[in-house]
C-alpha positions as CSV (number, residue, x, y, z in Angstrom):
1,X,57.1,76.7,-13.9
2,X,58.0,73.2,-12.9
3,X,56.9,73.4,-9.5
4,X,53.7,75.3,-10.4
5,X,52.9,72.5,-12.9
6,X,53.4,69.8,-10.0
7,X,51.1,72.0,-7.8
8,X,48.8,72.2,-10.6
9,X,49.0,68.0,-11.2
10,X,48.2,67.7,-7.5
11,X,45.5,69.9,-7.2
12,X,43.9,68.4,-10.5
13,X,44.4,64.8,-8.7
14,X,42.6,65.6,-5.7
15,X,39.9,67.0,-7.5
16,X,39.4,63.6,-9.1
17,X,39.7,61.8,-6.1
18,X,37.1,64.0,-4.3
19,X,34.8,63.4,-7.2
20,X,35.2,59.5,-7.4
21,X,34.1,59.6,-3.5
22,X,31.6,61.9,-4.2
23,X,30.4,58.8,-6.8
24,X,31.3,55.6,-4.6
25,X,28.8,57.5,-2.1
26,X,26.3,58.0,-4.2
27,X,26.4,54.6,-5.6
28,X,26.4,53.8,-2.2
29,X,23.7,55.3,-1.4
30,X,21.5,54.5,-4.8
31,X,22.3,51.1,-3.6
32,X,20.9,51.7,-0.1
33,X,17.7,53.4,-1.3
34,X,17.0,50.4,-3.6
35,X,17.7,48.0,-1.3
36,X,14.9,49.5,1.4
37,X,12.6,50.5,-2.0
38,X,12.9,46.5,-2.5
39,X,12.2,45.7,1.5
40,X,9.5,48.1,0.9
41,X,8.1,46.4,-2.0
42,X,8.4,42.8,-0.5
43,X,6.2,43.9,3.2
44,X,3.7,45.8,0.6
45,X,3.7,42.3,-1.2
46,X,3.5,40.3,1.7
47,X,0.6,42.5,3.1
48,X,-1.4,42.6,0.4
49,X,-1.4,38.9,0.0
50,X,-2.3,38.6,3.3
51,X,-5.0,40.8,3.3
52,X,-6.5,39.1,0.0
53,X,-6.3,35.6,2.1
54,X,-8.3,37.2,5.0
55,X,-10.5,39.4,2.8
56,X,-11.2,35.8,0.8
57,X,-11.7,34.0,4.0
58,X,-14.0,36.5,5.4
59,X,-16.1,36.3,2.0
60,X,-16.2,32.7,2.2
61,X,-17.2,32.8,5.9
62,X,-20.2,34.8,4.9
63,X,-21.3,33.0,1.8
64,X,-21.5,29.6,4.0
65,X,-23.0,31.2,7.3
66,X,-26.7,30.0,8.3
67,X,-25.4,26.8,5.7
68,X,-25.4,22.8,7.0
69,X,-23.1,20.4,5.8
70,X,-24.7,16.7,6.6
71,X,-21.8,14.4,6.7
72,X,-21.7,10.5,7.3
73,X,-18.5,9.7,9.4
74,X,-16.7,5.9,10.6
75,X,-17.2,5.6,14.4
76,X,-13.5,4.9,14.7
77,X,-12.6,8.3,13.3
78,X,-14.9,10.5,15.8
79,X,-12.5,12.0,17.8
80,X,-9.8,13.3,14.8
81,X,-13.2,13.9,12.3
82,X,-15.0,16.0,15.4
83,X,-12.1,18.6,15.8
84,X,-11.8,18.9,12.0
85,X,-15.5,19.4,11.4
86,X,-15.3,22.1,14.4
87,X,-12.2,23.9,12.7
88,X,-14.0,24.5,9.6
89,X,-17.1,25.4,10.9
90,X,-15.4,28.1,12.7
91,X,-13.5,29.5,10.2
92,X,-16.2,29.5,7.7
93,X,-19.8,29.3,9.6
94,X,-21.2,26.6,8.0
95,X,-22.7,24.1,10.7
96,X,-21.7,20.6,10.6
97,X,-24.1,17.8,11.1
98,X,-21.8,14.9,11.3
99,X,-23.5,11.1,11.8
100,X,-21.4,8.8,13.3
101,X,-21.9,5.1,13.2
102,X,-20.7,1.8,11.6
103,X,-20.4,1.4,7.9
104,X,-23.8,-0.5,7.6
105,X,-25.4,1.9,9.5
106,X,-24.6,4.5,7.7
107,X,-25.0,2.5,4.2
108,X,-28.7,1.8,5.5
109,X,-29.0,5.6,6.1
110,X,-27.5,7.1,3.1
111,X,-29.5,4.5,1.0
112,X,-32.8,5.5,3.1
113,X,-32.6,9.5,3.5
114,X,-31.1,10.5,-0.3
115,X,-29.0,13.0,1.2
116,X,-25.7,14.0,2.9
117,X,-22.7,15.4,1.0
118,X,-20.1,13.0,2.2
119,X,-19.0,9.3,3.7
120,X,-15.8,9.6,5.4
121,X,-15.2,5.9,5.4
122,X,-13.1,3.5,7.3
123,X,-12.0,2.2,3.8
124,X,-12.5,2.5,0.0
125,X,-14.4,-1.1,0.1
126,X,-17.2,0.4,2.8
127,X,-18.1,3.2,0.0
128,X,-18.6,0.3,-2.6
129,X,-22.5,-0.5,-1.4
130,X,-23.5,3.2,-2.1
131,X,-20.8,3.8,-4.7
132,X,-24.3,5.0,-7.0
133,X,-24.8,7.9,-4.9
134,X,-20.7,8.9,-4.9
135,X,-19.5,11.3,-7.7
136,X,-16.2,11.3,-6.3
137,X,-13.9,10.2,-3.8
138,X,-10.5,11.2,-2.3
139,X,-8.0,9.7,-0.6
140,X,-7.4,11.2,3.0
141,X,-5.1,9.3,5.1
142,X,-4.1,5.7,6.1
143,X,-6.0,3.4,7.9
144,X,-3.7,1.0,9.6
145,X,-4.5,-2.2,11.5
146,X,-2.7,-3.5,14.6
147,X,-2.4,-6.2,16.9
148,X,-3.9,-5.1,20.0
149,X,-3.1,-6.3,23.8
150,X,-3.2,-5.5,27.3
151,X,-0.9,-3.1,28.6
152,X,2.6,-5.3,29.4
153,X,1.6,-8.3,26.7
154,X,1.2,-10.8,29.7
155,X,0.0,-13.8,26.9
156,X,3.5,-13.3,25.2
157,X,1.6,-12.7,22.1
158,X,3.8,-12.4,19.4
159,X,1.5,-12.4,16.0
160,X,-1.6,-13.7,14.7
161,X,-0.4,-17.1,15.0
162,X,-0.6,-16.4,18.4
163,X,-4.5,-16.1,18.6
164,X,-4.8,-19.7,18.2
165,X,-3.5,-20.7,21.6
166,X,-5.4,-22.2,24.3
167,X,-4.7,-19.5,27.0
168,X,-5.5,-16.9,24.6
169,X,-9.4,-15.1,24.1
170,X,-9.7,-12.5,21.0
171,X,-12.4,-9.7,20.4
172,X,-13.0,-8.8,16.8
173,X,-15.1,-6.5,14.8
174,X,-18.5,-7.2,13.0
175,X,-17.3,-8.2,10.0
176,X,-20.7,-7.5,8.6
177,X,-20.9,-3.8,10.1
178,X,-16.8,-2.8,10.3
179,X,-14.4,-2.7,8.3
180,X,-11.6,-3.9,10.6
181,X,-14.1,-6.4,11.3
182,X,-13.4,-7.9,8.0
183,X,-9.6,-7.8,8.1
184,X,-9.9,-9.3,10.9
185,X,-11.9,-11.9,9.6
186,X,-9.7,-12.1,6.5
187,X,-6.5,-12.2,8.7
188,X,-7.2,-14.9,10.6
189,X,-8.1,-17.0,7.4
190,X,-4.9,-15.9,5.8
191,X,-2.9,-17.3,8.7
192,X,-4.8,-20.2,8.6
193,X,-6.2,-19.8,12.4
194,X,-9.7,-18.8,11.6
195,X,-11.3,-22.3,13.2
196,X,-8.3,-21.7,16.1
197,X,-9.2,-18.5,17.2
198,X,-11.8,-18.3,21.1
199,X,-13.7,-15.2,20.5
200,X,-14.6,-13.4,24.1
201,X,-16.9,-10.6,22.1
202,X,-17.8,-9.6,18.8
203,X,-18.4,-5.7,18.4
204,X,-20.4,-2.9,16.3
205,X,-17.5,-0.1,16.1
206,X,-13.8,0.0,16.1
207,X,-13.7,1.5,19.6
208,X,-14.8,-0.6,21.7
209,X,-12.4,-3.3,20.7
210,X,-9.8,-1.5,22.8
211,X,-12.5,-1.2,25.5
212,X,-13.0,-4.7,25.9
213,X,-9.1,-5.7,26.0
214,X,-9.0,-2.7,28.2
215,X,-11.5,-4.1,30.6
216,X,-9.8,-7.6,30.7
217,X,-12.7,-9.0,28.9
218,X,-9.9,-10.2,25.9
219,X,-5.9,-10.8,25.4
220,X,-6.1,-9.1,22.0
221,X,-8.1,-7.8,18.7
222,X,-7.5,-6.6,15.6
223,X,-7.8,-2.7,15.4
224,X,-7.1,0.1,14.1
225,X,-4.0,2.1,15.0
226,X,-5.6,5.5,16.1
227,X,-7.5,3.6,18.2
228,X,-5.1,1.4,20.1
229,X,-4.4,4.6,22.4
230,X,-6.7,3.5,25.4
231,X,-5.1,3.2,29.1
232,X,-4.4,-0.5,29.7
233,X,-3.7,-1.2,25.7
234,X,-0.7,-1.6,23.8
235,X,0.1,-2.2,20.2
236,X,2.2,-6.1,19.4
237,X,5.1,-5.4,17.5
238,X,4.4,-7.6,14.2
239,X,4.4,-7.0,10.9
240,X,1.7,-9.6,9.9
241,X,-0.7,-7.1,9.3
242,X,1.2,-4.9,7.0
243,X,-0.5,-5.8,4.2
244,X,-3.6,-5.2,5.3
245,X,-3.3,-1.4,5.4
246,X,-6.3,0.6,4.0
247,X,-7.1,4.3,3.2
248,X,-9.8,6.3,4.5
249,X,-12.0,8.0,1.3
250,X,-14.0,11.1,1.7
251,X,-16.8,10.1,-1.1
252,X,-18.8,13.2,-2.4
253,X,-22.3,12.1,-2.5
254,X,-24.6,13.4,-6.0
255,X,-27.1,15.0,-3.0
256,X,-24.6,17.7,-2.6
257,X,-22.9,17.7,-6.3
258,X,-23.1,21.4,-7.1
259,X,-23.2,22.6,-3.2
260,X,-20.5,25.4,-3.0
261,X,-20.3,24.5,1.0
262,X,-18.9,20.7,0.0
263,X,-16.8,22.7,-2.7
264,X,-15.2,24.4,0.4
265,X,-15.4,21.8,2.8
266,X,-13.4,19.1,-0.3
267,X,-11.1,22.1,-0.2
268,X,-10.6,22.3,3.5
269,X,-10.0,18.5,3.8
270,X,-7.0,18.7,1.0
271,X,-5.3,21.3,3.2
272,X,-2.5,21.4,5.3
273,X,-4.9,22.1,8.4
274,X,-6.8,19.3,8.3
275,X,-3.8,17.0,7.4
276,X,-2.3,18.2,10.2
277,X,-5.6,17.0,12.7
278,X,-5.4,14.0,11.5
279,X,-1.5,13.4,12.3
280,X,-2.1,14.3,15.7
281,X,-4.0,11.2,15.8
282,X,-1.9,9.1,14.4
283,X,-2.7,9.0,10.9
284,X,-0.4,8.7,8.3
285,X,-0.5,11.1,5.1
286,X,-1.5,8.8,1.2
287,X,2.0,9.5,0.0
């Protein structure tokens, strides 16, 4: 009896043990079927979300196709302004008609035509003289100012102090058409050089500041950082115009208030893609 009692207790014990591996496997395998229903559910998420984004962009594409966007633009910011204005128009059809000119220029024009839906301006202060045809304005990016000088600094030119020298001939900006033009202007009063200073040139646009030092015409100007990127240029490591550091506004003009294009376009400009066009040239994000 003992020993079919013991035979009994083993057989019972293997039963259990067969039946708890039984259940470890199907736990196992309950866990393995949730954890690809969950992967499952995730991709479906992820697809789904994706195809909302394109099946949102493809609506707005059509809704702005055979639209125009008029847009006022600062010379200086052409070249960063031009592939932005091209990556929305793409994506969403609507054509861009972008005028780019000095701040008084466009002023004049805005003033003149009544129409346009925004001033992408060189600061906040250049949106000031049309600020009645602006219902709102937002912060895009930094606008810094440099010392520019010819490639390999052969003056030695250390600051704006600097500008004052003898040996040493300055271009500037029209302070009465750019802003730079004015810091410039405001600069050199601030350093108290302003009756020191032997202008070669005076220009209309940011631009061609870094053209003239470029061409030998100048030692060095007062400019704006994205612009100081011209063969035969450099930027003076100084930190006297640190404090002259602007932002560049896209104002919404009243023309274009309830235009669902400038809705999208305000929108697009916000964005990571934009921001990202704009770092390429230098710019620096409003933090």
């Amino acid at each position: 009896m003992k020993t079919k009692k013991k035979f009994c207790m083993a057989a019972l014990c293997m039963g259990l043990v067969l039946a708890l591996t039984g259940c470890g496997s199907a736990a196992s395998d309950s866990s393995s079927a949730s954890a690809v229903s969950a992967a499952d559910s995730t991709a479906a998420s992820a697809a789904s979300s994706q195809a909302a984004s394109l099946q949102a962009a493809s609506e707005t594409a059509q809704e702005l196709t055979g639209q125009t966007l008029m847009i006022y633009c600062g010379a200086g910011m052409q070249e960063p302004f031009e592939e932005i204005a091209a990556a929305f128009s793409e994506a969403t059809g609507c054509e861009m008609n972008v005028t780019y000119a000095n701040a008084a220029q466009i002023q004049t024009q805005i003033t003149q035509s009544q129409e346009g839906a925004f001033f992408i301006a060189g600061s906040a202060d250049e949106v000031k003289p049309v600020e009645e045809y602006v219902v709102s304005s937002t912060d895009l990016v930094k606008h810094i100012p440099v010392l520019a000088v010819a490639e390999g600094n052969p003056k030695g030119i250390t600051g704006i102090a600097d500008l004052a020298r003898e040996d040493v001939t300055t271009v500037t900006g029209d302070a009465e058409a750019t802003p730079i033009g004015k810091i410039a202007q405001k600069a050199f009063q601030d350093f108290g050089v302003a009756d020191q200073v032997t202008l070669a040139a005076t220009t209309t646009t940011a631009p061609q500041l870094a053209t003239v030092i470029a061409l030998g015409e100048a030692d060095a100007a007062i400019i704006w950082k994205e612009n100081c990127n011209t063969e035969g240029v450099e930027v003076c490591q100084t930190t006297d115009l640190d404090a002259y550091v602007k932002t560049v506004p896209a104002a919404r003009l009243s023309f274009a208030a309830d235009d669902p294009a400038a809705d999208a376009f305000a929108e697009y400009l916000a964005g990571q893609e934009a921001a990202g066009i704009w770092a390429e040239y230098g710019y620096e994000q409003v933090q």
